[in-house]
C-alpha positions as CSV (number, residue, x, y, z in Angstrom):
1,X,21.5,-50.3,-26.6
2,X,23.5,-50.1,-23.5
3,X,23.0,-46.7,-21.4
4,X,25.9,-45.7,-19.4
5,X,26.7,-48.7,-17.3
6,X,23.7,-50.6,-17.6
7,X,22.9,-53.6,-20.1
8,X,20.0,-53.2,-22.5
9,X,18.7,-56.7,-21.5
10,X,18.4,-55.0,-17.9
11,X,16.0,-51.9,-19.2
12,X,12.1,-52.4,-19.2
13,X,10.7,-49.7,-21.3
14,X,6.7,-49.5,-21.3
15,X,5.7,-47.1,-23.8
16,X,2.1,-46.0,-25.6
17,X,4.0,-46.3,-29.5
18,X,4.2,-47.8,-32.8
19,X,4.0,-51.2,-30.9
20,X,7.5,-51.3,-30.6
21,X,7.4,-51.4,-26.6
22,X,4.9,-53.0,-24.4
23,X,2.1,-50.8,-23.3
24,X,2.2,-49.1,-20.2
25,X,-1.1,-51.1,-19.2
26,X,-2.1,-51.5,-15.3
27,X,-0.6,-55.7,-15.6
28,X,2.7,-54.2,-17.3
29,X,3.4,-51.7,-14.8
30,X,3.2,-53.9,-12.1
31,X,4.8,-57.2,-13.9
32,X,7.4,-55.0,-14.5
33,X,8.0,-53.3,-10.7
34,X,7.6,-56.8,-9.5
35,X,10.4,-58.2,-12.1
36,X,12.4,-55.5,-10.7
37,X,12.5,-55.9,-7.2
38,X,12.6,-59.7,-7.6
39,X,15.6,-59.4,-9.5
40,X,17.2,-56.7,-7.7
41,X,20.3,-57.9,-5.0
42,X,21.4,-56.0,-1.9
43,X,24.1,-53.4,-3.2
44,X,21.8,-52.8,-7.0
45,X,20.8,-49.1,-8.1
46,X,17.3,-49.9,-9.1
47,X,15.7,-46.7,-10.9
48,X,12.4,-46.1,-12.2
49,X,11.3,-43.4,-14.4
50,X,7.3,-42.7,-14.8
51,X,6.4,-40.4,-17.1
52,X,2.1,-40.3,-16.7
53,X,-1.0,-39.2,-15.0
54,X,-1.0,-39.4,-11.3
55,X,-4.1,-39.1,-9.6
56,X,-5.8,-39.6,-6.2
57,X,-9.0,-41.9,-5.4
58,X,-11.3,-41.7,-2.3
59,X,-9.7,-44.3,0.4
60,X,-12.6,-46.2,1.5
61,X,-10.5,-48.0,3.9
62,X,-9.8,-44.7,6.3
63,X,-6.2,-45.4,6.6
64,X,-5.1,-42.7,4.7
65,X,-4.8,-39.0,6.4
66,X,-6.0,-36.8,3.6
67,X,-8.6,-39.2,2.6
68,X,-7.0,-40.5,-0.5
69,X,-4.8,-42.8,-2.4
70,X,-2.5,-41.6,-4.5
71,X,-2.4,-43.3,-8.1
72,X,-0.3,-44.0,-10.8
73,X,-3.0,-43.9,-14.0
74,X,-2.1,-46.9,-16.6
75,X,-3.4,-46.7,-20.4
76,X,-6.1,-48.7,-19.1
77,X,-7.2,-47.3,-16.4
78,X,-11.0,-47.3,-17.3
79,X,-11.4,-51.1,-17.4
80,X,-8.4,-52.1,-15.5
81,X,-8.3,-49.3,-12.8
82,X,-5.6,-46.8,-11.2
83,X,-2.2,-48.5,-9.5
84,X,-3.2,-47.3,-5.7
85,X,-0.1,-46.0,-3.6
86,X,-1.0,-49.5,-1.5
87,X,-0.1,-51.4,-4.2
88,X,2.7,-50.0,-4.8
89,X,3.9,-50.3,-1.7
90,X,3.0,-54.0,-1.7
């Protein structure tokens, strides 16, 4: 299904459902932001919509000011870990 001007075969929806959309798992999220700004040309609208758990983590690295990454919290975030600001970023 086409939404507004864009093509369906250019939406990635990760989603925690019936099994009809790929789970929102830490490797998703990021295969798909990478897919994304690979694909993406100088003059594109990219958008991303997160709908999720943010959190912080303890920066053990002492770059960050308040002491703490910012996170993006996948499904599987116990085994696989948050999605730090850094590599994000990245």
């Amino acid at each position: 299904m086409d939404v507004g001007k864009v093509q369906a075969q250019n939406i990635t929806i990760l989603m925690d459902d019936d099994g009809t959309h790929l789970s929102p798992t830490r490797k998703n999220i990021m295969t798909a932001l990478e897919e994304l700004t690979r694909n993406c040309q100088p003059g594109d609208t990219a958008f991303v919509h997160y709908l999720g758990h943010g959190s912080r983590v303890k920066d053990m690295t002492g770059r960050e000011e308040s002491g703490y990454h910012s996170t993006l919290v996948p499904i599987d975030f116990d085994t696989a870990g948050h999605i730090i600001d850094d590599d994000l970023y990245k």
